[in-house]
GUMAR-121730 format. One line per field, with one value per atom (N, C-alpha, C): residue number from 1; y, x, z. Coordinates in steps of 0.05 Angstrom, whole numbers, plus 5000, padded with zeros to 4 digits. Example, Ala and Ser with C-alpha at 12.3 -4.5 7.8 and 13.67 -1.06 7.14 Angstrom:
2
i	[1_1_1_2_2_2]
py	[4886_4910_4934_4955_4979_5001]
px	[5264_5246_5264_5257_5273_5258]
pz	[5156_5156_5156_5142_5143_5157]
! end
This chain:
286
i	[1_1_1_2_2_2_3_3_3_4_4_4_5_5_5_6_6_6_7_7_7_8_8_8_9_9_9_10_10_10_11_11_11_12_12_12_13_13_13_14_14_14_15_15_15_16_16_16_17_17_17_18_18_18_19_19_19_20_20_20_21_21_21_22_22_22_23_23_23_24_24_24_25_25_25_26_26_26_27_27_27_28_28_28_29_29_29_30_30_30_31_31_31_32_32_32_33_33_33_34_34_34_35_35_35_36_36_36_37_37_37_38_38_38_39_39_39_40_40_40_41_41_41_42_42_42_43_43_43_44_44_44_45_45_45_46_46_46_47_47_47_48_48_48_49_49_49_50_50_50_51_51_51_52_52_52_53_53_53_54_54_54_55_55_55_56_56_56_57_57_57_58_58_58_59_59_59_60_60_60_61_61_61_62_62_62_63_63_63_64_64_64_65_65_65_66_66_66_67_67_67_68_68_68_69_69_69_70_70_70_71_71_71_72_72_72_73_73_73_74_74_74_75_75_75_76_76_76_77_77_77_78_78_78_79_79_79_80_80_80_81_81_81_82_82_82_83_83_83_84_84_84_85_85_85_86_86_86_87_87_87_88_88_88_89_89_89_90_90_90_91_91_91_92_92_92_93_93_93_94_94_94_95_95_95_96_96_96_97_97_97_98_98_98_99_99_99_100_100_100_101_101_101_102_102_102_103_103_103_104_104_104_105_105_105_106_106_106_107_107_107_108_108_108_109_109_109_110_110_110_111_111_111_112_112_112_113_113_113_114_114_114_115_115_115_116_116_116_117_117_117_118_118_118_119_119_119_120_120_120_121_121_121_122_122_122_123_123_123_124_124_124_125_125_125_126_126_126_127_127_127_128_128_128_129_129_129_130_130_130_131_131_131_132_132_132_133_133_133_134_134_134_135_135_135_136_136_136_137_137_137_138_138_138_139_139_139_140_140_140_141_141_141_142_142_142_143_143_143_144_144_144_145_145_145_146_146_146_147_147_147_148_148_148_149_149_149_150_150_150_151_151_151_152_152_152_153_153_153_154_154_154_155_155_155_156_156_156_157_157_157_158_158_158_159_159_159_160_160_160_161_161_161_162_162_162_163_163_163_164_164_164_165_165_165_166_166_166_167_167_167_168_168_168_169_169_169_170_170_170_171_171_171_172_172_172_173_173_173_174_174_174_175_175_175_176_176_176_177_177_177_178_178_178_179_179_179_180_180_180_181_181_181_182_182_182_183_183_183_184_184_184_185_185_185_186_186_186_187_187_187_188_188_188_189_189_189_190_190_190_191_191_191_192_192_192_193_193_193_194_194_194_195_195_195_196_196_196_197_197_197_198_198_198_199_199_199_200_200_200_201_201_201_202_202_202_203_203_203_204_204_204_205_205_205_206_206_206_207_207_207_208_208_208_209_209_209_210_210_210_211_211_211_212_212_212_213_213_213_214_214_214_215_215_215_216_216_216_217_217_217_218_218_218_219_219_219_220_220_220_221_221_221_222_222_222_223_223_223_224_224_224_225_225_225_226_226_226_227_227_227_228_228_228_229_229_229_230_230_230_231_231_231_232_232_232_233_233_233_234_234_234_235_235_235_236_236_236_237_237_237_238_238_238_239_239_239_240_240_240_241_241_241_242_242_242_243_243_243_244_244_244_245_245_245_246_246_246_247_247_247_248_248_248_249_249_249_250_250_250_251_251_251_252_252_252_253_253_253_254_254_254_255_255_255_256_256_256_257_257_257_258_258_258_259_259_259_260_260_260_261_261_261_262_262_262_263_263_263_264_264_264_265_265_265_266_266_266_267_267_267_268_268_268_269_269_269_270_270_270_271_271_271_272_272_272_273_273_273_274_274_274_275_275_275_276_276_276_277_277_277_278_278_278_279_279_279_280_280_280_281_281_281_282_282_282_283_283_283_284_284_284_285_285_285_286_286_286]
py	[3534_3550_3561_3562_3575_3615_3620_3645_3671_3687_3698_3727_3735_3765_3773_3750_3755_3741_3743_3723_3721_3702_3691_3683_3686_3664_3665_3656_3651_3644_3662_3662_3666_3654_3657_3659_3646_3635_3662_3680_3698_3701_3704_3697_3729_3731_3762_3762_3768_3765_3795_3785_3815_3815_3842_3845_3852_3837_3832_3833_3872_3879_3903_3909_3945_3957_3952_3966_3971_3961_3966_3977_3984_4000_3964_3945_3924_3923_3934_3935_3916_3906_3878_3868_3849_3832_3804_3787_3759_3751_3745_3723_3728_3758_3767_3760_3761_3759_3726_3710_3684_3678_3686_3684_3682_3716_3725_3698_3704_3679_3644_3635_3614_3624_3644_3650_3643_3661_3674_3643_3622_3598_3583_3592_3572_3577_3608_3619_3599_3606_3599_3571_3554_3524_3509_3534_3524_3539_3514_3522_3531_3531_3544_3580_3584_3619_3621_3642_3646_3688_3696_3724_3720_3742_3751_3781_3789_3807_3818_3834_3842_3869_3868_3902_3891_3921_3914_3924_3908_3913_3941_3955_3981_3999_4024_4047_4047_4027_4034_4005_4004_3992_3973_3990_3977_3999_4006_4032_4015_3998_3995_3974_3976_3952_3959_3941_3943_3946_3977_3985_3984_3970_3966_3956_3947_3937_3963_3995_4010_4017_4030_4030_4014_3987_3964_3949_3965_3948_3939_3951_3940_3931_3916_3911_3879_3862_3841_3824_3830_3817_3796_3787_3775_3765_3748_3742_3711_3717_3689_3674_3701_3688_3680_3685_3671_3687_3684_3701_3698_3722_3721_3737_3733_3745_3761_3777_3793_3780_3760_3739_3726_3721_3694_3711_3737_3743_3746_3752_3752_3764_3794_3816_3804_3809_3794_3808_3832_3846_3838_3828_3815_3784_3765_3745_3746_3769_3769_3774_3798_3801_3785_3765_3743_3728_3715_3708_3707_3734_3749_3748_3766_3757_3732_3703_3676_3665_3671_3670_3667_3658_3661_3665_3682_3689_3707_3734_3758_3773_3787_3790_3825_3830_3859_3878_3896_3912_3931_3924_3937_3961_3985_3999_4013_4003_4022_4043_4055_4074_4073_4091_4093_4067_4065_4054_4067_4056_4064_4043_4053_4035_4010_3987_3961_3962_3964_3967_3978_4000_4010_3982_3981_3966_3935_3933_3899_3904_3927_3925_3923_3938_3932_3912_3888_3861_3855_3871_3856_3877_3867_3868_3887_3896_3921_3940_3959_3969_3998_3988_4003_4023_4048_4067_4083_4082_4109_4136_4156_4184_4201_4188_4198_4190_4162_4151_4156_4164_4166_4145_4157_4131_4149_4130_4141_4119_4127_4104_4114_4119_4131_4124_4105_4097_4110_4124_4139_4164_4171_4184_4163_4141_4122_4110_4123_4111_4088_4078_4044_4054_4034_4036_4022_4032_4014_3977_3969_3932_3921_3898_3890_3889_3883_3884_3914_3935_3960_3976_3972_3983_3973_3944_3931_3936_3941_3940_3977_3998_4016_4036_4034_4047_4035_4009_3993_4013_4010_4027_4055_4069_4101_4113_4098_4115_4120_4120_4117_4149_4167_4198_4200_4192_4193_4176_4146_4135_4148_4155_4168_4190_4212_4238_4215_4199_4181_4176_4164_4148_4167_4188_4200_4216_4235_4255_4236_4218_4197_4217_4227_4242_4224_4234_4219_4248_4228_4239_4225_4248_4231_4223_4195_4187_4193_4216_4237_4251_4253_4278_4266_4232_4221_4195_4210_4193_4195_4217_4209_4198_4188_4180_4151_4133_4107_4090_4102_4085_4063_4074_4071_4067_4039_4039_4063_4056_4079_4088_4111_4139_4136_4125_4126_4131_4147_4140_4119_4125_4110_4078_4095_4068_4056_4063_4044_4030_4030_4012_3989_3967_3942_3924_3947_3945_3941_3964_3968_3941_3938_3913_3896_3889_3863_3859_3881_3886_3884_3889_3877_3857_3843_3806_3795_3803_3795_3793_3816_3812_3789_3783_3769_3740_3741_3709_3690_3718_3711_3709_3720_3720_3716_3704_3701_3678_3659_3634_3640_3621_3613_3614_3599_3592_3617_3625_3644_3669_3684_3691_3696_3667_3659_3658_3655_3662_3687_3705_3729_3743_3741_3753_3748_3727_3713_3731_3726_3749_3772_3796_3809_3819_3808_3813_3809_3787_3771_3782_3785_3809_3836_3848_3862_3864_3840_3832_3825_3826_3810_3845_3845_3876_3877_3855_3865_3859_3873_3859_3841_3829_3813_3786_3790_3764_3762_3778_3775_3766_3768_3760_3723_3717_3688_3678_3688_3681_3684_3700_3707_3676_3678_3666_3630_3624_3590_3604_3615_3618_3615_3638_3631_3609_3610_3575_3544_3555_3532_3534_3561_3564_3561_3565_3563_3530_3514_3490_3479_3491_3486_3481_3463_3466_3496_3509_3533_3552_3555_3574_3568_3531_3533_3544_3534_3547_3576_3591_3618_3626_3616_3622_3616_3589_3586_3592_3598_3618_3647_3667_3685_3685_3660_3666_3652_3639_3634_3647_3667_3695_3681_3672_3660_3661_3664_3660_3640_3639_3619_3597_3570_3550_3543_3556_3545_3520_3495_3477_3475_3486_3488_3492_3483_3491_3499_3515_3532_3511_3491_3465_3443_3439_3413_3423_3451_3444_3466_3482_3505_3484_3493_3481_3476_3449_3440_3464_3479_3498_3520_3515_3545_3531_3539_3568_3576_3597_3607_3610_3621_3639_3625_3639_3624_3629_3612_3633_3636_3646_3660_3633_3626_3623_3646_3653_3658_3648]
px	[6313_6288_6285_6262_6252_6249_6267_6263_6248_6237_6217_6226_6233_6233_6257_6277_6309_6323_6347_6368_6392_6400_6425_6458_6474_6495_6508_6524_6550_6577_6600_6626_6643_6666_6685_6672_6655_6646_6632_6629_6590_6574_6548_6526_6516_6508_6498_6469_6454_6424_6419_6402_6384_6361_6347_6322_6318_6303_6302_6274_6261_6238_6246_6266_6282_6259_6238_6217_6192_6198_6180_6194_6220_6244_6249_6239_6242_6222_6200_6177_6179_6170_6174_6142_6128_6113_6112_6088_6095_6115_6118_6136_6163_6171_6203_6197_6174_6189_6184_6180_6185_6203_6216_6248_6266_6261_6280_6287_6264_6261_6282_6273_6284_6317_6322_6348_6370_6363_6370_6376_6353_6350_6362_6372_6394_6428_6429_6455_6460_6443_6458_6460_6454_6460_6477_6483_6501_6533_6542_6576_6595_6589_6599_6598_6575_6575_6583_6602_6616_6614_6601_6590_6563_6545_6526_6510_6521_6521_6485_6477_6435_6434_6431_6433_6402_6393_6378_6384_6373_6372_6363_6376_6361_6374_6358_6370_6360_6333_6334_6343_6353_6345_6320_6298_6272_6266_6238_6219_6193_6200_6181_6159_6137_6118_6109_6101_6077_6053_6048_6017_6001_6010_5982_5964_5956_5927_5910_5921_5904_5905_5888_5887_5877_5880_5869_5899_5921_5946_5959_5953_5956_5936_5912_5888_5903_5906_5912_5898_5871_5837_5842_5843_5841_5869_5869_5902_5890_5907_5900_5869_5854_5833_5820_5835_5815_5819_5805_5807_5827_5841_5859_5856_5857_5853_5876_5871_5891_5915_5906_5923_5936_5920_5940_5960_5951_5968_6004_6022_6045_6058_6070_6078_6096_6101_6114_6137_6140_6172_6183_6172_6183_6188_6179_6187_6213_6212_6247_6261_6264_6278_6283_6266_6278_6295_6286_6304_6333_6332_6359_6374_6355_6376_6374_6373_6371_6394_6403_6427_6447_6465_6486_6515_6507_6524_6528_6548_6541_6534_6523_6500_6505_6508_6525_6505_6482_6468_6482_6476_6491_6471_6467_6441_6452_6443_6448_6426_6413_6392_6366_6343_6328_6310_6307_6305_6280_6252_6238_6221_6198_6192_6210_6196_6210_6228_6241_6249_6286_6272_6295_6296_6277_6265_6285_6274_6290_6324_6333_6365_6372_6354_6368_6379_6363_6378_6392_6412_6435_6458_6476_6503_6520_6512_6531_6514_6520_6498_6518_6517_6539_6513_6514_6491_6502_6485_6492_6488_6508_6496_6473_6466_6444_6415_6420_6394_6379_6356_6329_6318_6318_6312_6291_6278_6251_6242_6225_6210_6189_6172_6151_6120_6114_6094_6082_6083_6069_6053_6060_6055_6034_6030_6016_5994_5988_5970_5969_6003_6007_6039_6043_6062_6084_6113_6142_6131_6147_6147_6167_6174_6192_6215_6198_6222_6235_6229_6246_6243_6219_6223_6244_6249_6265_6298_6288_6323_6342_6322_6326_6333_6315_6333_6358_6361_6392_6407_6405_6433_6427_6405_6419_6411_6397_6388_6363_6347_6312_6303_6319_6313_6319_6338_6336_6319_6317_6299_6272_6262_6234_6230_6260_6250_6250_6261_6270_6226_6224_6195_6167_6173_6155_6144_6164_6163_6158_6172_6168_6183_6202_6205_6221_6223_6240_6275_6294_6322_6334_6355_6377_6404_6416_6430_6455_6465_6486_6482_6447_6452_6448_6447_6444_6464_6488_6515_6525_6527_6534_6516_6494_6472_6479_6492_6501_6489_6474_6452_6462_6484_6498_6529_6549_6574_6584_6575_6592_6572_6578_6565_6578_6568_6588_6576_6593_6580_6560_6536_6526_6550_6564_6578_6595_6603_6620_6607_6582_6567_6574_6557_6569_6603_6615_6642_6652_6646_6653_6637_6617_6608_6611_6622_6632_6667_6683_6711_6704_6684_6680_6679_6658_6652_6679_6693_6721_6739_6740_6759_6747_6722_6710_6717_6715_6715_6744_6768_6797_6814_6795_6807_6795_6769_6760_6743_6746_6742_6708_6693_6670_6650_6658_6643_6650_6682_6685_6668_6663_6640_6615_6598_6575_6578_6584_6586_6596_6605_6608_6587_6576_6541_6527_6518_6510_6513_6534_6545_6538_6543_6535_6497_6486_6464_6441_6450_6438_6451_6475_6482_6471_6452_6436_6413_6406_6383_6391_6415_6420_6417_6418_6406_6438_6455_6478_6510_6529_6554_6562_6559_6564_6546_6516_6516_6528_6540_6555_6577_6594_6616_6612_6594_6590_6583_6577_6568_6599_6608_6630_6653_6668_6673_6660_6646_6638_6644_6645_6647_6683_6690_6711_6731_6730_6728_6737_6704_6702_6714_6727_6735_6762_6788_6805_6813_6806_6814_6798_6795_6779_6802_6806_6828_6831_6813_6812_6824_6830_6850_6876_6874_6903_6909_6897_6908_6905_6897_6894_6913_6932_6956_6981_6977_7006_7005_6983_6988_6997_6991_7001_7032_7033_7062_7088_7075_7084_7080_7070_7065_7050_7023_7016_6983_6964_6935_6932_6913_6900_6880_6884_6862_6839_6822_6799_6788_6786_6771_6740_6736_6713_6689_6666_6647_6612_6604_6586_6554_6547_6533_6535_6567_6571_6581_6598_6622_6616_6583_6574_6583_6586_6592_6558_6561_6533_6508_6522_6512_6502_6503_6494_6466_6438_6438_6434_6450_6449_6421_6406_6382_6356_6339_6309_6298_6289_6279_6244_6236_6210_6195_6170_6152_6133_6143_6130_6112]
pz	[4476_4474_4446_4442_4411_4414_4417_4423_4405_4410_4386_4386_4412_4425_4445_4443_4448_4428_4437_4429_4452_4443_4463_4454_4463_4451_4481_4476_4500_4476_4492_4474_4489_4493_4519_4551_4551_4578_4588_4560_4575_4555_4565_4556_4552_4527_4523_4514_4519_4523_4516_4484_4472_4472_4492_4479_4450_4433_4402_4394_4404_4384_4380_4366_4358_4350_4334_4318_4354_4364_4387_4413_4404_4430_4450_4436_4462_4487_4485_4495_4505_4530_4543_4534_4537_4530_4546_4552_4562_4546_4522_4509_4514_4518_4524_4553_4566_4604_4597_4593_4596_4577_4558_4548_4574_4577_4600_4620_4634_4659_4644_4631_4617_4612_4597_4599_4610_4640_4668_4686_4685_4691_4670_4653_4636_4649_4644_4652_4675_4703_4723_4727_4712_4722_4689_4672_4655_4658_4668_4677_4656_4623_4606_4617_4620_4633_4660_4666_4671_4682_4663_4673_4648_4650_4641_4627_4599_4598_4580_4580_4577_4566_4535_4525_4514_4489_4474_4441_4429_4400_4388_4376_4357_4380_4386_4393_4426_4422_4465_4474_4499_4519_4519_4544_4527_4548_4528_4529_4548_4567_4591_4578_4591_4579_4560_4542_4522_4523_4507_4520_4503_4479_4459_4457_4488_4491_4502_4504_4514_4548_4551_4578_4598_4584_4609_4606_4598_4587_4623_4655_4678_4685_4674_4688_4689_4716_4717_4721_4738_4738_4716_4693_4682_4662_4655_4640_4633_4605_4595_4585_4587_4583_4623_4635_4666_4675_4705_4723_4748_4747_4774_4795_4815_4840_4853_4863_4876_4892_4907_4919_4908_4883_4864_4838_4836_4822_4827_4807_4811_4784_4799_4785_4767_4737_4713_4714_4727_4724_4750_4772_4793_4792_4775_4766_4740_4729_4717_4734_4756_4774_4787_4799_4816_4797_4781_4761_4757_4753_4758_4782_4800_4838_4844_4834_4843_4818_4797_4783_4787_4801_4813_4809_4775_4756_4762_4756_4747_4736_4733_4714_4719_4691_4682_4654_4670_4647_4632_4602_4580_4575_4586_4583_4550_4532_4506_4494_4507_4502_4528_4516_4532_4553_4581_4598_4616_4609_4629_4637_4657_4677_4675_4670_4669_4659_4640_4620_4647_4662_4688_4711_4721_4745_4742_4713_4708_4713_4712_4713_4743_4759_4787_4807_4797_4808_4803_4770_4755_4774_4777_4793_4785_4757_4749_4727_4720_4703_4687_4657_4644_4628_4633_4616_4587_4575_4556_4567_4560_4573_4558_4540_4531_4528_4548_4549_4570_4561_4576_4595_4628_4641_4668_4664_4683_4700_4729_4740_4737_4716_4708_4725_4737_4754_4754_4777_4776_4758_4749_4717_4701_4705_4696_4707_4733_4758_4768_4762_4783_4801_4809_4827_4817_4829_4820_4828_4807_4810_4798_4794_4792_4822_4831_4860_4872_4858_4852_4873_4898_4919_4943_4936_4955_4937_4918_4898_4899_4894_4891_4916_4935_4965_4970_4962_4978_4953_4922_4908_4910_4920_4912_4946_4962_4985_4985_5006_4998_4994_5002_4991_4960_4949_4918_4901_4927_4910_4908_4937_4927_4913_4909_4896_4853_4859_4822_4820_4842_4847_4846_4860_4867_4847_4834_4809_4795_4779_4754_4735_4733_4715_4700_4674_4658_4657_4661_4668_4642_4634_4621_4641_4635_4653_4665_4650_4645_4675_4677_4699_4727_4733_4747_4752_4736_4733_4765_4779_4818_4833_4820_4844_4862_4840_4845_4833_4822_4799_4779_4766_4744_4759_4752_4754_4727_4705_4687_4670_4663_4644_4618_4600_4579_4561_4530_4501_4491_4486_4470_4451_4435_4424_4438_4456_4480_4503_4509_4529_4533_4504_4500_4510_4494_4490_4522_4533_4569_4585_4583_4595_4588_4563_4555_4571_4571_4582_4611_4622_4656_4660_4641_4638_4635_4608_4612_4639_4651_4679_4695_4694_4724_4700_4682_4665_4662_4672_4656_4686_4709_4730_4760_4762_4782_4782_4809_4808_4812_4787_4795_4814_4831_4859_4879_4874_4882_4888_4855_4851_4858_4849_4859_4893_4917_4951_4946_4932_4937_4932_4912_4899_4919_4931_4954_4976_4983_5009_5013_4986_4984_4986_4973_4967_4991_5000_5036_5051_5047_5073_5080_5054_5063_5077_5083_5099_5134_5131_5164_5166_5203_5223_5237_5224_5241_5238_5235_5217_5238_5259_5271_5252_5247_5236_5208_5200_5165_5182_5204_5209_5209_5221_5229_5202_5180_5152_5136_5139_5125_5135_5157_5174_5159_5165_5157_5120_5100_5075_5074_5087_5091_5097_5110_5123_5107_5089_5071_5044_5038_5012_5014_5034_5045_5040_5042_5044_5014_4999_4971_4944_4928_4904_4890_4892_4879_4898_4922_4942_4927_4930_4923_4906_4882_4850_4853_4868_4862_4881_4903_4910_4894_4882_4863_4842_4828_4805_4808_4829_4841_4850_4865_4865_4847_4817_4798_4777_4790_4765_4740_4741_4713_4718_4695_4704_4712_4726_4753_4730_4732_4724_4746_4745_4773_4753_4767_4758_4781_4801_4812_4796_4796_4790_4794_4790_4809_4805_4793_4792_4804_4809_4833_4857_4856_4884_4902_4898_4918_4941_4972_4999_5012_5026_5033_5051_5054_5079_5064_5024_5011_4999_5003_5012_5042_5057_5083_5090_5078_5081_5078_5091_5080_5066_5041_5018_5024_5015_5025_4997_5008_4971_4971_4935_4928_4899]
! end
């Protein structure tokens, strides 16, 4: 990809993905959400990555959408020059999100400064989320006369509880993350200059010691297991995963390296050797 408004590398099997407009806080824009999207859809079907780590350039995060078209900056009626209909539209911070929850990487937010609307919303599908304590993070919506998107009503009750989510939703206030370090929002509260550093040392553990595919059915598991109504059907899900991973080259190696005291070589990989029965679920179109 010709990228204009991120950048990318991958180095020791993770992929670190910057929002790259510091002079605009990383303002999201079409050209960054169709980076993103392309990215996210690179990561997960390139078997070099291995985890997935998402900060931004300059001092925020990203300071939510770009409103320099004014106050028609949510009018969606029209895009591109045509007209779109209410039916045919499709929210641009819920197409990164999917993005993201259809990845089958891990996928680990580097929050290095301020984080509002989107800018918050886009981190909740990612799997871990490392904050600065001094960054500013809001679900401002309301305050703006639209509503949470990006998936963030279906993302945000599952991590903090739907009473914190609606008092985060309802007020719109903007919080520093310091004072919303127990909510569950955030795995860690940290220094500004240690964010990166800490989410890159998480990517490390899942890259130097955990098998692939492994991985990828555990993300899986997790995330769809919030949709079943009952731990009996995660048992019958768990159970056939199980099952199938048990008799896989990668059990073995991850028993005899354990009991040969030495790191584990997984040669599995999350492009050819997912089990015929993944995906469990029905995916919805959208």
């Amino acid at each position: 990809m010709d990228l204009k408004e991120t950048h990318y590398e991958i180095e020791n099997s993770i992929a670190l993905i910057t929002l790259n407009r510091p002079d605009e806080m990383n303002a999201l824009t079409p050209t960054m959400r169709r980076e993103l999207i392309g990215l996210f859809e690179d990561a997960d079907r390139n078997d070099s990555v291995r985890a997935v780590v998402v900060t931004g350039s300059g001092k925020a995060f990203c300071a939510g959408a770009d409103l320099s078209s004014g106050g028609s900056s949510f009018d969606r009626s029209g895009q591109d020059g045509r007209d779109v209909s209410i039916s045919g539209h499709r929210d641009g911070g819920g197409q990164i999100s999917l993005s993201i929850f259809r990845c089958r990487k891990p996928v680990i937010a580097a929050i290095n400064g301020h984080a509002v609307g989107v800018g918050i919303t886009m981190t909740l599908p990612m799997d871990i989320r490392v904050v600065a304590e001094d960054a500013k993070i809001g679900f401002v919506f309301a305050r703006r006369g639209v509503v949470p998107e990006a998936c963030s009503s279906w993302f945000l009750p599952r991590i903090v509880g739907v009473s914190k989510a609606a008092e985060l939703v309802y007020t719109a206030r903007v919080f520093r993350a310091a004072q919303e370090a127990a909510s569950g929002l955030f795995n860690y509260v940290v220094p500004r200059e240690q964010v990166l550093s800490k989410a890159m040392s998480i990517a490390r553990e899942i890259t130097e010691n955990a098998a692939p595919v492994s991985v990828a059915l555990s993300k899986a598991l997790l995330w769809h297991g919030l949709t079943e109504d009952d731990p009996q059907s995660v048992h019958l899900i768990d159970s056939r995963c199980f099952y199938w991973a048990g008799s896989q080259r990668d059990a073995y190696e991850g028993i005899q390296s354990f009991l040969e005291k030495r790191p584990p070589t997984f040669t599995m990989s999350v492009s050819a050797d997912m089990p015929d029965f993944y995906p469990w679920w029905k995916e919805p179109k959208v």
